[in-house]
FIDOPA-220438 format. One line per 5 residues: number of its first residue (from 1); their letters; for each residue x negated, y, z negated of C-alpha. Coordinates in nm, 2 decimals. Last residue first. Example, Ala and Ser with C-alpha at 12.3 -4.5 7.8 and 13.67 -1.06 7.14 Angstrom:
<recs>
2	SA	-1.37 -0.11 -0.71 | -1.23 -0.45 -0.78
</recs>
This chain:
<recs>
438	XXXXX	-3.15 0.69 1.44 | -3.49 0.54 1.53 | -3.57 0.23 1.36 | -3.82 0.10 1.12 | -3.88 -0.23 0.99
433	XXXXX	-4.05 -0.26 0.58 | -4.17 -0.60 0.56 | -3.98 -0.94 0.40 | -3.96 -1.02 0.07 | -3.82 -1.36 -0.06
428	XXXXX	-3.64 -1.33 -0.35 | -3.36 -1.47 -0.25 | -2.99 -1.56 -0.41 | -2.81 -1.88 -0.30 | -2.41 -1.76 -0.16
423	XXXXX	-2.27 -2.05 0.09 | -1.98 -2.13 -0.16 | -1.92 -1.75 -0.27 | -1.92 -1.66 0.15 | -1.52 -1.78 0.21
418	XXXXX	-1.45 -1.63 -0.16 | -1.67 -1.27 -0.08 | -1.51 -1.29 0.22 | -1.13 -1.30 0.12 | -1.20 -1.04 -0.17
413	XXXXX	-1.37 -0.78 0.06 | -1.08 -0.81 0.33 | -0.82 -0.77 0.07 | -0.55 -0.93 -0.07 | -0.29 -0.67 0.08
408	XXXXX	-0.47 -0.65 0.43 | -0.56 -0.98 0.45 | -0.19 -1.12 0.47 | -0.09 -0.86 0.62 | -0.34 -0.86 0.93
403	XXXXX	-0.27 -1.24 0.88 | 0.11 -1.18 0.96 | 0.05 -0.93 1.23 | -0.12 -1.19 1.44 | 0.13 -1.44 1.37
398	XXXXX	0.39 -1.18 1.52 | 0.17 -1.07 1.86 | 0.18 -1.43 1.91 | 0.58 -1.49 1.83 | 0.55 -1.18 2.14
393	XXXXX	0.65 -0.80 1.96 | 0.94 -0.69 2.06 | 1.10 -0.66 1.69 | 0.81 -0.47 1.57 | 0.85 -0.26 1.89
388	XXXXX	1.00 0.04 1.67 | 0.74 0.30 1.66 | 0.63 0.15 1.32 | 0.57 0.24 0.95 | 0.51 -0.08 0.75
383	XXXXX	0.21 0.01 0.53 | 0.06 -0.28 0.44 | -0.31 -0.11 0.56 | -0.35 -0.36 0.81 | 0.02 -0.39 0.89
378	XXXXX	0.07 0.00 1.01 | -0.28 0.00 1.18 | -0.18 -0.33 1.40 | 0.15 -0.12 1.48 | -0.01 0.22 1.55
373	XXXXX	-0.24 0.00 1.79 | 0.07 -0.15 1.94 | 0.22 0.19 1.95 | -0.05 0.40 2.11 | -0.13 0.12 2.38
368	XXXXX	0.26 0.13 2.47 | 0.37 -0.27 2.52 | 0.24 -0.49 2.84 | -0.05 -0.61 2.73 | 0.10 -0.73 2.38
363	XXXXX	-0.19 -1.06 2.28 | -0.50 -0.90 2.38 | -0.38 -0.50 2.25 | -0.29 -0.72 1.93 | -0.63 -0.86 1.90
358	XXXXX	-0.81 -0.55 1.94 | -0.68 -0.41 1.68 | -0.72 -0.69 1.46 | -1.09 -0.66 1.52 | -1.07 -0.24 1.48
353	XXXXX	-0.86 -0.29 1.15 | -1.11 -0.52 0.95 | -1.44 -0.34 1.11 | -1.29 -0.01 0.98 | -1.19 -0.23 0.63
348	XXXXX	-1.55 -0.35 0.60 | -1.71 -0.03 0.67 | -1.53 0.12 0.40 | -1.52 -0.17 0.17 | -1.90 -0.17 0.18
343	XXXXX	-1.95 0.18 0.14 | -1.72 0.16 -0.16 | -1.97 -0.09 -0.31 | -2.28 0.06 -0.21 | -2.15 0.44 -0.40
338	XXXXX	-2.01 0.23 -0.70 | -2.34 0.06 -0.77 | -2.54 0.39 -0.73 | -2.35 0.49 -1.03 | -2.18 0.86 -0.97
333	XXXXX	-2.35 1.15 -1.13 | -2.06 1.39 -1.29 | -1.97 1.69 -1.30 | -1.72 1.67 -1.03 | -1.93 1.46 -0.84
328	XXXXX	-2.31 1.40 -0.85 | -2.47 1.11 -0.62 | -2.83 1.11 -0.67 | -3.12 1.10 -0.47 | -2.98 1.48 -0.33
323	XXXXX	-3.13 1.56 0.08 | -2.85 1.79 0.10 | -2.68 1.58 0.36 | -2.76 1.26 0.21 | -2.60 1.39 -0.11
318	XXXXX	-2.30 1.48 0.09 | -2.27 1.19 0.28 | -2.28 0.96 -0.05 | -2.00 1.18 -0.24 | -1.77 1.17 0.09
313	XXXXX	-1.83 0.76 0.07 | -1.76 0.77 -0.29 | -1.43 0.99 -0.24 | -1.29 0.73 0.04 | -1.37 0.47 -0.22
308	XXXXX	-1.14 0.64 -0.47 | -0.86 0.72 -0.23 | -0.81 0.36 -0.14 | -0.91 0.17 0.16 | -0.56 0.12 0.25
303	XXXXX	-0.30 -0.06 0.06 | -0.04 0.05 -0.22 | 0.12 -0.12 -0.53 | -0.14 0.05 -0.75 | -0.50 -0.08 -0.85
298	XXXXX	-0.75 0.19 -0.70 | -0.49 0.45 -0.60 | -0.34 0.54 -0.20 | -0.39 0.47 0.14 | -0.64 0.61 0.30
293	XXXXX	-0.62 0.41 0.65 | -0.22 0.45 0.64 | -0.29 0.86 0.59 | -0.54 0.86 0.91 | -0.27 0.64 1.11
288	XXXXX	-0.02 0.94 0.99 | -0.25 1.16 1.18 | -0.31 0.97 1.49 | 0.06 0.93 1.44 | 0.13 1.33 1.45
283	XXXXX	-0.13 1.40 1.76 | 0.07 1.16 1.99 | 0.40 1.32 1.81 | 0.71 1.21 1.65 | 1.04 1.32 1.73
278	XXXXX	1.10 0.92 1.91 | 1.02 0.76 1.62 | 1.35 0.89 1.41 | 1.26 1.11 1.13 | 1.33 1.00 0.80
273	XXXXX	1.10 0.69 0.79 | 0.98 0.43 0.54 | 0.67 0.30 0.54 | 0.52 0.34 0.18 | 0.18 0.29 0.29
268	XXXXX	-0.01 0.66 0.24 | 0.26 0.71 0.60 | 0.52 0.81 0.37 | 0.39 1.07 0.10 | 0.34 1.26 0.49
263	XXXXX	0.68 1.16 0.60 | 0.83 1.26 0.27 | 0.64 1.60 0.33 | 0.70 1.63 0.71 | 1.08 1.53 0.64
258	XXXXX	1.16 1.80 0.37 | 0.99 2.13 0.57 | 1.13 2.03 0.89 | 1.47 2.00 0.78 | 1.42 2.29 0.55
253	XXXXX	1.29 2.49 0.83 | 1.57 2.39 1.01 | 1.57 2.14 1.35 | 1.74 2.22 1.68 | 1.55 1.99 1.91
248	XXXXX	1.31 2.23 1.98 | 1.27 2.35 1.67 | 1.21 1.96 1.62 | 0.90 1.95 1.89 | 0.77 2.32 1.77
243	XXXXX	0.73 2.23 1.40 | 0.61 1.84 1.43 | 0.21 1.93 1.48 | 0.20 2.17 1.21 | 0.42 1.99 0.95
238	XXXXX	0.19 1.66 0.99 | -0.09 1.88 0.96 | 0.00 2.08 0.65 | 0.18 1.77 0.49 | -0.18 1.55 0.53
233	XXXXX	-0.38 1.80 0.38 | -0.12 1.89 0.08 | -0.08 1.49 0.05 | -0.45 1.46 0.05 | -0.53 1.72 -0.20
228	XXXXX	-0.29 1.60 -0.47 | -0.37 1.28 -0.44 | -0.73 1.39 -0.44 | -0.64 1.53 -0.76 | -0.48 1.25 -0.91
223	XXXXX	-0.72 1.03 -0.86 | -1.00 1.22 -0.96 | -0.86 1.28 -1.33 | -0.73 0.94 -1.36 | -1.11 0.81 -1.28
218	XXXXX	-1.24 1.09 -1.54 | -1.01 1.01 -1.78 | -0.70 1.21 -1.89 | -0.79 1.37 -2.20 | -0.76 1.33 -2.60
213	XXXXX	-0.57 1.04 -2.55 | -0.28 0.88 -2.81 | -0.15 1.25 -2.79 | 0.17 1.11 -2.60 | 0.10 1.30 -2.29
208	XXXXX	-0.25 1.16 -2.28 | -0.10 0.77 -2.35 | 0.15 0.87 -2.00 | -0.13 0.98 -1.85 | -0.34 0.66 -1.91
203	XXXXX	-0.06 0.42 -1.84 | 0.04 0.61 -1.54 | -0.36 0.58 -1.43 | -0.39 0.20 -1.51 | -0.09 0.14 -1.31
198	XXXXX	-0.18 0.30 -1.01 | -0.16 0.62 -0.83 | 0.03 0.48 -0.54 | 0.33 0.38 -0.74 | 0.43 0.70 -0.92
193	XXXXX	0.37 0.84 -0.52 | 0.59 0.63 -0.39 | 0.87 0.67 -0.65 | 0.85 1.05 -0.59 | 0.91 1.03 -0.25
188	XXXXX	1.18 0.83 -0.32 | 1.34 1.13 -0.56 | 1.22 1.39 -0.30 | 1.41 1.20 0.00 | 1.73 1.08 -0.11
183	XXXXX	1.78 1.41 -0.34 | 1.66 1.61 0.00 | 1.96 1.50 0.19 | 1.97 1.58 0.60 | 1.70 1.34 0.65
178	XXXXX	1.89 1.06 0.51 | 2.04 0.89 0.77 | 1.72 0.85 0.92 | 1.58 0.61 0.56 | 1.55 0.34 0.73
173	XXXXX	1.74 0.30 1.07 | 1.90 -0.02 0.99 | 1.97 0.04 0.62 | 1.92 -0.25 0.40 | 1.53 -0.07 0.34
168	XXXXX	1.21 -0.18 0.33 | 0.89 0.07 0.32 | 0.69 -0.17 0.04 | 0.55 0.11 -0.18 | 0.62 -0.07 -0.48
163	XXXXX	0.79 0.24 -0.62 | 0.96 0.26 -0.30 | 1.09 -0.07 -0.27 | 1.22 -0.12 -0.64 | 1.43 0.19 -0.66
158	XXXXX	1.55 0.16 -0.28 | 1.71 -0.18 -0.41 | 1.76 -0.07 -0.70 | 1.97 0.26 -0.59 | 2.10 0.02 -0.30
153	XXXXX	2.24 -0.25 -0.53 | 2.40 -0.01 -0.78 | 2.57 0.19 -0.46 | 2.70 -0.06 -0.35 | 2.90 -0.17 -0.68
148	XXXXX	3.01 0.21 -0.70 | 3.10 0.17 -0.37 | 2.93 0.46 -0.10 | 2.91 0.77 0.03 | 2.88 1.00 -0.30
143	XXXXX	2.80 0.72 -0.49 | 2.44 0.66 -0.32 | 2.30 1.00 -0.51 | 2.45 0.87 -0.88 | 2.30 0.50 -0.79
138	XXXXX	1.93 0.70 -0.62 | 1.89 0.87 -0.97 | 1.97 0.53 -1.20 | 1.73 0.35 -0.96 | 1.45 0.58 -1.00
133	XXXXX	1.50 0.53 -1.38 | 1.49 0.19 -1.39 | 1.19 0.20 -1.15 | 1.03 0.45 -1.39 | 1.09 0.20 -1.67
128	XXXXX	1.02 -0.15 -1.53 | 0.63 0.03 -1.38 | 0.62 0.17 -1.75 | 0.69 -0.21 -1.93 | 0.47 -0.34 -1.69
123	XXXXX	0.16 -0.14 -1.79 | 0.21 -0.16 -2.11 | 0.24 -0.53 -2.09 | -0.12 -0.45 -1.91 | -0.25 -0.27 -2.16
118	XXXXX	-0.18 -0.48 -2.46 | -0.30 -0.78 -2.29 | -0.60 -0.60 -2.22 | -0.59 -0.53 -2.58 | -0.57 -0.89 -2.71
113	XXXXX	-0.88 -1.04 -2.43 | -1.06 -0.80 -2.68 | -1.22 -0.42 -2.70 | -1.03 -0.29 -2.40 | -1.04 0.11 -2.48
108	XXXXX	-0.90 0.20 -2.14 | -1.17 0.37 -1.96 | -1.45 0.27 -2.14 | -1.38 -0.04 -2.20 | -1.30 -0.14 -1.84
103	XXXXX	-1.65 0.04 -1.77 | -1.86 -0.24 -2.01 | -1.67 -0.48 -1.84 | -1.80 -0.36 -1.51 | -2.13 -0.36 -1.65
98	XXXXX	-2.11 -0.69 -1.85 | -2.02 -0.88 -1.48 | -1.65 -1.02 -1.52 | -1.61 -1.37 -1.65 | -1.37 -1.46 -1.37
93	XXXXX	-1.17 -1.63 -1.56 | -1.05 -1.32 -1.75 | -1.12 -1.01 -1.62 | -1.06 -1.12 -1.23 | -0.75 -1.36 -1.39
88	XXXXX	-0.63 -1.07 -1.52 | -0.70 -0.77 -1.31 | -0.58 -0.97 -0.99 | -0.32 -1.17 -1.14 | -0.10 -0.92 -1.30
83	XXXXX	-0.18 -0.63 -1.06 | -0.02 -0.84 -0.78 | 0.21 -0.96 -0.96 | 0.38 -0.65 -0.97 | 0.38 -0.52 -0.63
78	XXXXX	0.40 -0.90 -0.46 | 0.64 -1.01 -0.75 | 0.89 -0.68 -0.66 | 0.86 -0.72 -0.31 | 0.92 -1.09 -0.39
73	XXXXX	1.22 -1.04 -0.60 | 1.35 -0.78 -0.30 | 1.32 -0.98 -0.04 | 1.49 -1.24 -0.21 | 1.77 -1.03 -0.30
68	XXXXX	1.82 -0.96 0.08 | 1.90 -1.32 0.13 | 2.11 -1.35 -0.14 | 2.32 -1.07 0.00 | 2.30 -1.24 0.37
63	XXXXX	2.01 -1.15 0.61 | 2.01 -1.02 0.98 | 2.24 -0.76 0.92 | 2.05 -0.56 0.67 | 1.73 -0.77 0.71
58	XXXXX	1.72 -0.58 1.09 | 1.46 -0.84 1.22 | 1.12 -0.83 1.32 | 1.04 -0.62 1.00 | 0.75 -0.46 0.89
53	XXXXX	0.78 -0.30 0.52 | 0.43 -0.38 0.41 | 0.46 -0.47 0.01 | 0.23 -0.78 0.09 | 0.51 -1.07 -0.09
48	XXXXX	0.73 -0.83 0.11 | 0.59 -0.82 0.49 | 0.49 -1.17 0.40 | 0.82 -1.30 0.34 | 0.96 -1.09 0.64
43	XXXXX	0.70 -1.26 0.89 | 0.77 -1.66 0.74 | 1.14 -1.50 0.81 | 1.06 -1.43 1.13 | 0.86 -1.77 1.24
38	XXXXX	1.11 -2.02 1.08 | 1.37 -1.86 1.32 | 1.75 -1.91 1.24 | 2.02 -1.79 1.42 | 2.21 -1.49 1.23
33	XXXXX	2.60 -1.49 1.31 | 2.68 -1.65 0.96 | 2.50 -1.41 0.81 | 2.15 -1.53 0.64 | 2.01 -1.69 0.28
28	XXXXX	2.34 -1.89 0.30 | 2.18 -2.12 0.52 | 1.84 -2.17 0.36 | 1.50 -2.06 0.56 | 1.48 -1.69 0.37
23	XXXXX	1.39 -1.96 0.03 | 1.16 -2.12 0.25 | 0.97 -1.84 0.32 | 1.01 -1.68 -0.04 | 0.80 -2.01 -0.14
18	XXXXX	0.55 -2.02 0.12 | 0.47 -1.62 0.06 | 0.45 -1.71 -0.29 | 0.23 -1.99 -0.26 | 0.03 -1.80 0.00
13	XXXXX	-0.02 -1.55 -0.24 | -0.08 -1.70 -0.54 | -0.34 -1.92 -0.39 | -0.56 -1.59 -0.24 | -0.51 -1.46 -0.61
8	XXXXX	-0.63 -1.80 -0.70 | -0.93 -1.85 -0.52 | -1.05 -1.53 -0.59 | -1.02 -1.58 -0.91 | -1.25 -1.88 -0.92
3	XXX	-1.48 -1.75 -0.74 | -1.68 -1.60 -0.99 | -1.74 -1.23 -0.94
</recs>
């Protein structure tokens, strides 16, 4: 790719991270009890232009009405925008290589600069619809405790969050007080997963549905099965390890049931929680650190390595497993391209979340091991679930966990390929074969 989207993807973040920073900064952006710090709301604007959901501060109580509405505008331009820029400008300007153009078309009939137009006002138009809708659900829900007024704010509010898989909520405790109300949790739930599928996927199911397509696409097709499989996975494990700790504590089936599977949708970088830190196991967060690594869809609202590179890797194991020079999946042979690429990203993103890591554990010495590195896991992978020592964490601990976020959501792949572009001269020198023992 050229650089010069790259460049301005990186630019529109930081602009707009900037921007919401200085709009938290004003007076009437807090309570009148709230002390200012430049550093925390610098954090919360990046937690939401990056769709994380880590907080330092409770923005319920910490921030005013406006204040919270500028959290949500920039979770909603950091979801949003993000697909806006990224496929555009990385179609557009970046005079994308013939192959991968050649793929675009193939998967969503893009003939002309007019019909990726097309498609992505489609695409915005179905991401404004479901979160209309999602809001509508959570308003009728909300009314039964709340203002009618109240109640609006916190269905869109939650509507908006979820579906951009951004984890924040007015609430203090999250989503706790919820765990008792499976409407709250399935209908979020829901939201999330809408979200982490991606936009090009809705659109696609959504044209199949119609009888525009004559079948889902073979990229929708694997998406939404290893969804599918992952959430079942992940719910079956999560379930497992958290049934005799909340029998313990007097849980239902249902209760159990209901909070391992929004937990489970959850932890694949939504970030909100129904079940109070303190219930959840060693073995449970190793697990829910396996989800936040994941992620979710190739071009949704959520982070991690995504499920489609996670399927390449499994693909490239297999075939060296059975001794295979190709890479067949579900009927398919997969383009050695793809398979280096997703390695790539893979390796890249362990590397990504072992150095930061590593930093954290420097910087927090005297916080829980397990939580710091759940912490540094939680904001790599913009996912915002925490143990609760966001708001301990040192101011260094905090500009750590703001470029973990930062990097995170734009992309380790995308910020080195920009820094390297520069430096980049193509050789054709070859050197000898070396061998190694493995």
């Amino acid at each position: 790719m050229n650089a010069s989207p790259l460049k301005t993807i990186i630019l529109f973040f930081i602009a707009l991270i900037l921007f919401g920073t200085v709009l938290l900064c004003l007076p009437f952006s807090r309570q009148d009890n709230a002390v200012l710090s430049i550093l925390s709301c610098l954090f919360t604007a990046t937690s939401a232009v990056c769709v994380t959901g880590l907080s330092v501060v409770d923005i319920g109580t910490y921030y005013s009405t406006f204040g919270q509405w500028v959290v949500l505008i920039l979770i909603q331009l950091g979801g949003l925008g993000y697909m806006l820029v990224s496929t555009g400008l990385g179609i557009l300007i970046g005079k994308m290589a013939l192959k991968d153009r050649k793929i675009m078309q193939e998967l969503f009939d893009i003939n002309s600069f007019n019909d990726l137009f097309k498609l992505l006002k489609k695409a915005v138009l179905i991401v404004l619809g479901l979160e209309l809708i999602g809001a509508t659900i959570l308003t009728f829900i909300f009314m039964e405790t709340s203002s009618i007024g109240r109640s609006i704010y916190l269905g869109i509010f939650h509507s908006i969050s979820a579906f951009c898989n951004a984890g924040f909520s007015p609430f203090s405790n999250s989503l706790e007080g919820f765990s008792q109300s499976p409407a709250v949790l399935y209908t979020i739930a829901s939201l999330v997963i809408l979200g982490g599928l991606g936009f090009f996927v809705l659109v696609d199911v959504i044209d199949t549905f119609r009888g525009k397509n004559i079948r889902l696409t073979f990229h929708s097709k694997v998406t939404l099965w290893m969804t599918f499989g992952i959430i079942i996975l992940g719910f079956l494990a999560f379930c497992c390890s958290e049934f005799l700790p909340l029998i313990e504590k007097q849980k239902s089936l249902s209760y159990i049931v209901n909070n391992s599977f929004f937990q489970t949708i959850s932890a694949r970088t939504a970030g909100f929680n129904s079940i109070p830190s303190g219930f959840i196991t060693t073995f449970s967060a190793f697990i829910l650190m396996i989800l936040m690594f994941i992620g979710a869809g190739s071009g949704s609202t959520a982070g991690g390595v995504k499920i489609t590179t996670i399927t390449l890797v499994f693909v490239f194991v297999r075939s060296i497993l059975k001794g295979n020079d190709s890479y067949p999946f579900a009927g398919k042979n997969m383009d050695i391209d793809l398979v280096r690429k997703s390695l790539a990203v893979f390796v890249l993103m362990i590397i990504f979340v072992l150095t930061f890591i590593a930093a954290l554990l420097w910087a927090e010495p005297n916080l829980d091991p397990l939580k710091v590195i759940f912490e540094a896991v939680s904001a790599c992978c913009t996912v915002g679930l925490t143990f609760g020592i966001t708001s301990d964490i040192s101011n260094l601990g905090r500009v750590i966990l703001i470029f973990a976020m930062f990097i995170g959501r734009v992309g380790a792949v995308t910020v080195l390929i920009y820094l390297m572009n520069s430096k980049f001269v193509q050789s054709n020198i070859k050197y000898p074969d070396g061998k190694l023992l493995i």
